[in-house]
N, C-alpha and C positions, 0 to 999 in steps of 0.2 A: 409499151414505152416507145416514144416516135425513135425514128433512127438507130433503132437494136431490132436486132432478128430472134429475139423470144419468142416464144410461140404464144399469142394472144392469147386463144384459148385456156393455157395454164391457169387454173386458179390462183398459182403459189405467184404469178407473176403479176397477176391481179391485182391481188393484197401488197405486191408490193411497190409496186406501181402508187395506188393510194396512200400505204404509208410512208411515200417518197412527195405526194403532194399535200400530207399534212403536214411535213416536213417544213413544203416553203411557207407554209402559211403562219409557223411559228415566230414568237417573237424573239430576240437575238440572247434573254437570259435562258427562254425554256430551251434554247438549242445547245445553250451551253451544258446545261444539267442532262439534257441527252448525250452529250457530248462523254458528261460524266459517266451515265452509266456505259455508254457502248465501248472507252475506250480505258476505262476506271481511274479517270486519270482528269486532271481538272484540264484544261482548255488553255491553250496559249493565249496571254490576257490581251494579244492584239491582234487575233485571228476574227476580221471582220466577218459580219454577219453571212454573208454570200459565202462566204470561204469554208466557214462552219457546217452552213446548210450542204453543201457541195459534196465535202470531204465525208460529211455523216450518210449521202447519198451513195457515196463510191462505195463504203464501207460493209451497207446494206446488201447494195448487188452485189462486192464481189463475196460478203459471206452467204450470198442466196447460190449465185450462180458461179463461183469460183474467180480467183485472185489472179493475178497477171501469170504467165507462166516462165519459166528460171531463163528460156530464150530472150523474151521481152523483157525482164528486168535485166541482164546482161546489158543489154542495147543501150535500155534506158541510162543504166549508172556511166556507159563510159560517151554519152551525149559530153561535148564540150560548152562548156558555154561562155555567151559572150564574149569568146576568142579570147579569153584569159588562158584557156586551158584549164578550168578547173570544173568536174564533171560532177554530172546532176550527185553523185551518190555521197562525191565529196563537199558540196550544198548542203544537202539533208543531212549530213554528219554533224557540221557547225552548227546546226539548229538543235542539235537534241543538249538537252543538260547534263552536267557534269553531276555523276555519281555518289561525288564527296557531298557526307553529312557533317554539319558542324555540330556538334554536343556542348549545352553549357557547359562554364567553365575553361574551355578553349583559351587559350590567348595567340591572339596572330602580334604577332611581330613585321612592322617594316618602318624602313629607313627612308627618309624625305628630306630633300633639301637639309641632310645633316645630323637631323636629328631621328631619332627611334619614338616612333610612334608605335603602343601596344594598345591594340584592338580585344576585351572580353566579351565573349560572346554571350548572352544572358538567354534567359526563357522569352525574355522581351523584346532580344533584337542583342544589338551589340552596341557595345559601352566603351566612348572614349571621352578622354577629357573630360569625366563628368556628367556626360550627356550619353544619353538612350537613342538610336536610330535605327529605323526599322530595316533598315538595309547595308550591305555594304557597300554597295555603290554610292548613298549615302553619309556613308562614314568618311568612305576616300574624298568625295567632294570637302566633306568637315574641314579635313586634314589639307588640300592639296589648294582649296579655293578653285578648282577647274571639273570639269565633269570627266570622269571614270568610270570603267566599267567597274566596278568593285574588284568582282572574282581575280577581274587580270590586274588591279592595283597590287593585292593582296598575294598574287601567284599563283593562283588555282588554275589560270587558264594554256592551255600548249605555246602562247605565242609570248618572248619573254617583255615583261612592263617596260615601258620606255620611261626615264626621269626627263621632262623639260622645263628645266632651271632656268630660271630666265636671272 
């Protein structure tokens, strides 16, 4: 591999080498279903192609030849960035998803401009007014006529919903 001090000779470095350049030569779904099996977990749906192939690249060497070590990832998480103050570790936290499952049945409850709006959540998505949406982000837009995040319409997310009544 140019620019790493592996030892060429390695066989095991070889093979991996190659299976990092069949890598790039795949197309952006089969990287995703690799995506699947390496990380058993479907793929962030806007984790562009490069980013895919990249991260499934990192993943390979460091389970070939070992993973950052607890010095380096120290360093890394209290990196500040963009002079916000807010560090890589606390970045990568915002990005992972929230835990809660919703099980049919469910009814969310929220208050808008006055009124109580109840949200059921079905096997099909979730049910207001009538109407079947595959999302809650979805649902909130139904209800709100503005774009939402669902989860933080709904309360599910750390930061508390703002109402902008106009």
């Amino acid at each position: 591999m140019p620019g790493s001090n592996v030892d060429a000779g390695d066989p095991a470095a070889g093979a991996l080498s190659a299976e990092i350049a069949r890598l790039s030569d795949l197309p952006i779904g089969d990287l995703r279903a690799r995506w699947r099996t390496v990380f058993c977990k479907v793929p962030p749906p806007t984790l562009s192609r490069n980013l895919l192939f990249r991260t499934l690249a990192y993943r390979l060497q460091a389970d070939r030849f070992g993973d950052l070590d607890a010095e380096t990832r120290r360093i890394l998480d209290s990196v500040k960035l963009d002079g916000r103050g807010d560090t890589l570790k606390g970045v990568i936290a915002g990005f992972r998803r929230p835990d809660w499952k919703l099980q049919p049945g469910t009814v969310l409850s929220r208050e808008w401009k006055g009124k109580m709006h109840r949200v059921t959540i079905t096997s099909d998505g979730f049910s207001w007014d009538g109407k079947t949406y595959k999302s809650l982000t979805q649902t909130a837009f139904a209800i709100t006529g503005t774009r939402w995040n669902g989860p933080r319409f709904f309360g599910f997310r750390n930061k508390p919903a703002r109402e902008t009544e106009a």
